[in-house]
C-alpha positions as a printed Julia matrix, in Angstrom:
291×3 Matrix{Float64}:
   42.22   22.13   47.33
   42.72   26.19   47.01
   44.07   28.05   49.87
   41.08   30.86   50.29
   44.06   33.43   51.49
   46.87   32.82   48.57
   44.77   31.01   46.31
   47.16   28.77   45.86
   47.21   24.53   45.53
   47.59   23.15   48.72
   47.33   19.76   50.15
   44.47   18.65   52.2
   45.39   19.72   56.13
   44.76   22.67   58.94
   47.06   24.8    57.19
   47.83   26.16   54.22
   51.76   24.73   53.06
   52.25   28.0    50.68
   51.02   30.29   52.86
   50.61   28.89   56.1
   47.21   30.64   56.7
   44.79   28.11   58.67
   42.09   26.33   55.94
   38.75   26.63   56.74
   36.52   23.21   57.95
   33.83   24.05   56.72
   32.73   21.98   53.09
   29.75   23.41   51.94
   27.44   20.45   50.64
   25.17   21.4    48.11
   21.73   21.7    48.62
   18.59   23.07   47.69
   17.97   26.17   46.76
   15.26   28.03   48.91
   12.36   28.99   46.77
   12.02   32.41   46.73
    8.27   33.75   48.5
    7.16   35.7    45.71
    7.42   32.35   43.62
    5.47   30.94   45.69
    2.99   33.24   45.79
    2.66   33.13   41.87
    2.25   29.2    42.15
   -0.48   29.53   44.65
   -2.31   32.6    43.04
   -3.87   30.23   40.21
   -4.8    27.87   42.51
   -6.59   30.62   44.99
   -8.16   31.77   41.95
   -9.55   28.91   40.72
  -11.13   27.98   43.73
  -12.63   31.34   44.3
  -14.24   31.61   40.95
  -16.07   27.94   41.73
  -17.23   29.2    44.69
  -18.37   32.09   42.88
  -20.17   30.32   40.71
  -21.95   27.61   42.63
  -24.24   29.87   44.26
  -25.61   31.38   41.22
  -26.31   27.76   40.07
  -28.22   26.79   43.15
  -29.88   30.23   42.78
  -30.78   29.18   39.04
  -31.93   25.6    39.87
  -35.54   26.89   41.16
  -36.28   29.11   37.66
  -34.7    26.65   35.55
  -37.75   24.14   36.97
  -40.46   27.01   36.84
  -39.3    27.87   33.13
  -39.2    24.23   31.97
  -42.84   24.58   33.71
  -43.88   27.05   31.79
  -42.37   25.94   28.3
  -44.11   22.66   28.98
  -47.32   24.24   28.95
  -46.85   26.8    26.24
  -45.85   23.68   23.85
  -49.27   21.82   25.0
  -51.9    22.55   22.31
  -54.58   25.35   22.99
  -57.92   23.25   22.6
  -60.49   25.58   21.11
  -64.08   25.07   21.52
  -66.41   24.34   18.61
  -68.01   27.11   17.38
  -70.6    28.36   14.99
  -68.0    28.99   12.29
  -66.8    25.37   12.35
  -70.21   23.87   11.88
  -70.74   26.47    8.99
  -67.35   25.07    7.27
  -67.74   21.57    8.01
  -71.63   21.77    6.04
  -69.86   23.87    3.42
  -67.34   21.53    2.78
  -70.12   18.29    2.76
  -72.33   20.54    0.42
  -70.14   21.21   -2.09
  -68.79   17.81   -2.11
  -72.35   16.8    -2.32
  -72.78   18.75   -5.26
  -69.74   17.75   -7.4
  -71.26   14.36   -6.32
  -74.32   15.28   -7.74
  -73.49   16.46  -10.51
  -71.16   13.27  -11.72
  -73.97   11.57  -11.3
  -76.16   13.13  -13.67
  -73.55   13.62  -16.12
  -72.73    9.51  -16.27
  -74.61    7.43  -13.59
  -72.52    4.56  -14.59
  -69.46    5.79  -12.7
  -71.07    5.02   -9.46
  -69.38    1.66   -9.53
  -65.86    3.16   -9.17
  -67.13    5.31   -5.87
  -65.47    4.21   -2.7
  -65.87    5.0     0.81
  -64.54    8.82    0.82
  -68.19    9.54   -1.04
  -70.11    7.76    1.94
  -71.64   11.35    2.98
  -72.39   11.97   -0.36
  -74.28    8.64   -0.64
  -75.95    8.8     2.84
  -77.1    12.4     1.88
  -79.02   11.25   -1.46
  -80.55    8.36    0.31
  -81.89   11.01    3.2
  -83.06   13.25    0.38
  -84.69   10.79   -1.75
  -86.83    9.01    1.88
  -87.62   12.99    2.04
  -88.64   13.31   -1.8
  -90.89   10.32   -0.78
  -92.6    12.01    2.42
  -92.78   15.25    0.99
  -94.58   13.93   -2.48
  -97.15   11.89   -0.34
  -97.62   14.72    2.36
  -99.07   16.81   -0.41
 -101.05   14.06   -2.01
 -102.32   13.43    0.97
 -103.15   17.27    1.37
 -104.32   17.93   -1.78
 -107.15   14.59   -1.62
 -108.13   14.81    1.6
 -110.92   17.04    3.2
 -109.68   17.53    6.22
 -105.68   18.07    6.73
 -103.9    14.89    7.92
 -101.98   14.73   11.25
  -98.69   15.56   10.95
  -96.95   12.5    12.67
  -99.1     9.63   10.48
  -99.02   11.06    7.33
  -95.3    13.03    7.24
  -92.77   11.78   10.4
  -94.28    7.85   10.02
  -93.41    7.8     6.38
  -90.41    9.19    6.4
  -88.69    6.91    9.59
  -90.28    3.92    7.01
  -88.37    5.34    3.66
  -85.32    5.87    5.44
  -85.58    2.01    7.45
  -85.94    0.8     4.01
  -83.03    2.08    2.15
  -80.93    1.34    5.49
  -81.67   -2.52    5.14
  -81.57   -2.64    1.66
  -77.79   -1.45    2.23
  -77.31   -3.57    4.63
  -78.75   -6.64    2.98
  -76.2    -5.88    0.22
  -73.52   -5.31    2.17
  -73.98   -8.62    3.8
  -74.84  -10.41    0.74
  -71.39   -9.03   -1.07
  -69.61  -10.16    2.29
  -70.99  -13.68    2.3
  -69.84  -14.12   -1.65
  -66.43  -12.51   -1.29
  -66.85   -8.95   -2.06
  -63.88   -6.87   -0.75
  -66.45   -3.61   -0.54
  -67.14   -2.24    2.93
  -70.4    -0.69    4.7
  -69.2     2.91    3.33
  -68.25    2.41    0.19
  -71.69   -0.04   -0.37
  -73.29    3.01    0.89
  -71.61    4.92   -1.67
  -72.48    3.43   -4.57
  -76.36    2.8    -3.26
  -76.77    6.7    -3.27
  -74.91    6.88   -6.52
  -76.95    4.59   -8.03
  -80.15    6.3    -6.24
  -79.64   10.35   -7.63
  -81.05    9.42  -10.97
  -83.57    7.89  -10.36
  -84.88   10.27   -7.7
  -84.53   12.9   -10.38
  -86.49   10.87  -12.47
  -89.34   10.19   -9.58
  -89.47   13.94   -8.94
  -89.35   15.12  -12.97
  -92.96   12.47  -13.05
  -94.71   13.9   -10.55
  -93.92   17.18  -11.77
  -95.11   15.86  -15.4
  -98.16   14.01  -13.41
  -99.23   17.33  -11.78
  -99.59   19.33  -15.04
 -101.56   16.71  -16.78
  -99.67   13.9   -18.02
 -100.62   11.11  -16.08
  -98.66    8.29  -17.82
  -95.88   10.11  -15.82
  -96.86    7.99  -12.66
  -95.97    4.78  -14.49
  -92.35    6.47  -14.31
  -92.85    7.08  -10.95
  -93.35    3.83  -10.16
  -90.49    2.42  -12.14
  -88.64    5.22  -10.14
  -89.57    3.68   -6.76
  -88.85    0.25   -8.07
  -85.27    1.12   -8.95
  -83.95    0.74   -5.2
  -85.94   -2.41   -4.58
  -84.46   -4.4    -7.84
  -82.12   -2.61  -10.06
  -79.51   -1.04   -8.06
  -79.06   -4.26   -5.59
  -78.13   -6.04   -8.78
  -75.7    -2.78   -9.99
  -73.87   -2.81   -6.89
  -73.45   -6.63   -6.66
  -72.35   -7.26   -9.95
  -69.61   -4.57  -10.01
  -68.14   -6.31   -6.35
  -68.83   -9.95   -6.26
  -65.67  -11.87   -7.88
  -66.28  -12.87  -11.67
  -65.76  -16.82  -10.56
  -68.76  -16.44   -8.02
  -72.28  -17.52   -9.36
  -74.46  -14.12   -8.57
  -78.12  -15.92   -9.11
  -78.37  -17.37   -5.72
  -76.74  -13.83   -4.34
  -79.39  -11.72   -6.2
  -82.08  -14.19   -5.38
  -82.02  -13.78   -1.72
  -81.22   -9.96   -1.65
  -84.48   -9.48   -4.53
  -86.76  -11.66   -1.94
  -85.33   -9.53    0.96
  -85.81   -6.6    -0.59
  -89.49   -6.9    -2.21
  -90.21   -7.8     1.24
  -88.99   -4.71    2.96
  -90.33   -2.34   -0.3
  -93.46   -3.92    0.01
  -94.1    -2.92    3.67
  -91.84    0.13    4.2
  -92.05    1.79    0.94
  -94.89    0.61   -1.58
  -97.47   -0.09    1.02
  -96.38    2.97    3.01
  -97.1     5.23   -0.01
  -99.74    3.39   -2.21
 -102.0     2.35    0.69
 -102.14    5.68    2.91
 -103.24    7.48   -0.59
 -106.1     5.04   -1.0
 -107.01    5.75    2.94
 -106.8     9.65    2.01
 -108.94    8.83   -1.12
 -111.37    7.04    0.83
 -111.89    9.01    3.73
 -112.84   12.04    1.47
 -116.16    9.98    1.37
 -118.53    9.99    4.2
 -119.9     6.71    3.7
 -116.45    5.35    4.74
């Protein structure tokens, strides 16, 4: 060991054997240094400041819990659609839109009648319109027949509204007894498209019912033989148009167009040739007294 007072070599003892000066006792162990305070501070400043900045910002996120529900409210109900009522203008477009498809309908029709058999059901309107228009040519026609040979003007409900609910019944079974007919034989057409192609079928011919009478008024009466093969049209020739088109090629169509012609000269006969032949002939006759 070193003496502390000569700093000399000495052995281990009381006293120093250069020097003779006592030795001190005391052996200092090593041990662990004190951490300074201002260390400590330092280390526990992060901590404090951590924890104050979450405490910070806790209560602004209970504070934004309520809005955050009454916005997600309120977005909710801006993203539901506004439902706006019908109005005026939307019945005027929607009848603009049917007449001018109507009218393009129309006028294929004239142009090649033939294409009816390729209409389908997006020309249903089209279809139902003609057939409304041509149980309305019919009224209208015998209205002023009916007018024109009477003496005395006819009540309104038996010789226009009667007429007209019998035209329309008519062409609705005949469309429906060739609907159901093409059904039972395998036709893969449906209600709308039959209806379709019935009023495709039916614009020429109305033309040609209302270009007679026209000729018939000015003097040319052969024109009501045209009339009549007008009127006969929906009864007989365009069941058998619409039939042959749809029924499958290995199907016999006799039997089909059997039953729909019996079915159909039944109806005609009672709804639509009866309806119009007969209440002329009452008009005729009641213009004489003796009746």
């Amino acid at each position: 060991m070193i003496c502390p007072s000569c700093n000399q070599e000495t052995e281990e003892g009381k006293f120093c054997t250069k020097c003779g000066q006592p030795l001190s006792q005391q052996e200092t162990t090593p041990s662990e240094p004190a951490e300074p305070v201002e260390a400590v501070k330092l280390a526990n400043e992060p901590v404090q400041a951590q924890q104050t900045y979450e405490a910070a910002n806790a209560q602004p996120s209970q504070e934004q819990a309520a809005p955050t529900a009454e916005t997600a409210g309120q977005t909710a109900q801006q993203q539901q659609p506004e439902t706006t009522p019908y109005t005026m203008n939307d019945l005027g477009e929607a009848v603009k839109k049917a007449s001018g498809g109507f009218g393009r309908f129309a006028l294929n029709q004239l142009k090649s009648p033939g294409q009816a058999r390729s209409l389908t059901e997006q020309s249903w309107i089209s279809g139902a319109i003609t057939i409304v228009l041509t149980a309305l040519l019919y009224t209208i026609i015998l209205y002023i027949t009916l007018n024109e040979i009477s003496s005395s003007s006819p009540p309104f409900v038996e010789s226009f509204l009667v007429p007209f609910l019998k035209f329309l019944l008519f062409f609705i079974i005949s469309v429906a007894v060739i609907y159901g007919t093409g059904k039972l034989m395998g036709s893969q057409d449906n209600f709308f498209s039959t209806t379709a192609k019935t009023g495709g079928y039916l614009f020429p011919y109305s033309v040609l019912f209302l270009a007679g009478y026209l000729f018939a008024v000015i003097g040319l009466d052969f024109m009501v033989y045209v009339m009549l093969l007008a009127m006969l049209a929906p009864i007989l020739i365009i069941p058998a148009y619409v039939l042959m088109e749809s029924l499958p090629r290995e199907i016999d169509k006799i039997y089909a167009l059997m039953v729909v012609y019996l079915i159909q000269l039944i109806s005609g006969y009672y709804l639509l040739l009866q309806t119009l032949f007969f209440a002329i002939f009452d008009g005729v006759m009641s213009s004489f007294p003796f009746f």
